[in-house]
C-alpha positions in Angstrom: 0.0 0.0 0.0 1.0 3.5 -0.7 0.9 6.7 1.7 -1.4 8.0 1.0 -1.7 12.4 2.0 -5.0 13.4 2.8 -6.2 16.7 3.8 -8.7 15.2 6.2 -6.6 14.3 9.0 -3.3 11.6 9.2 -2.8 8.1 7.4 -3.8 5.0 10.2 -0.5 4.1 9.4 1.5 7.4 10.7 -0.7 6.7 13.8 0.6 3.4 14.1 4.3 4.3 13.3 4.2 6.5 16.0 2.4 4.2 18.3 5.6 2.0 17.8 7.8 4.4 18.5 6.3 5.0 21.7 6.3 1.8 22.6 10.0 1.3 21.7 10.9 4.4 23.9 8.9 3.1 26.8 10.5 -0.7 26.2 13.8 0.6 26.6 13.1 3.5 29.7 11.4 0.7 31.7 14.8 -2.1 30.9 17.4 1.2 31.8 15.1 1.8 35.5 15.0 -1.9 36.2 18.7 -3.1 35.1 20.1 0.0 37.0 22.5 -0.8 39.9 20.9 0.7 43.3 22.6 3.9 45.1 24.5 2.7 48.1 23.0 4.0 51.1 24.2 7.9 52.1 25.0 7.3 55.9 25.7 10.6 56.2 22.3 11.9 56.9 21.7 9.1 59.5 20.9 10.5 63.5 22.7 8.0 65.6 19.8 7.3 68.6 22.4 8.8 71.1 22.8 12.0 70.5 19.8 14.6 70.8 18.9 16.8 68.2 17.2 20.6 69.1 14.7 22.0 66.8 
């Protein structure tokens, strides 16, 4: 099948083409978050239960 250029509004196809490409870009944002190594713990922040803190 040709493209076919309407003046009444976009081919199915460019609809699905982009529908694709969506789904690629959300395929491969979902596999970076998942395969990402966890942040070591920042200890820095941590209140040790001895000491006494003054607001």
């Amino acid at each position: 099948m040709r493209w076919k250029i309407s003046r009444h509004g976009h081919d199915p196809r460019q609809i699905d083409l982009i529908a694709i490409c969506v789904l690629i870009v959300v395929i491969v944002a979902a596999y970076r978050f998942y395969v990402r190594d966890p942040e070591p713990p920042n200890h820095a922040d941590f209140i040790v239960p001895s000491q006494s803190v003054r607001w």
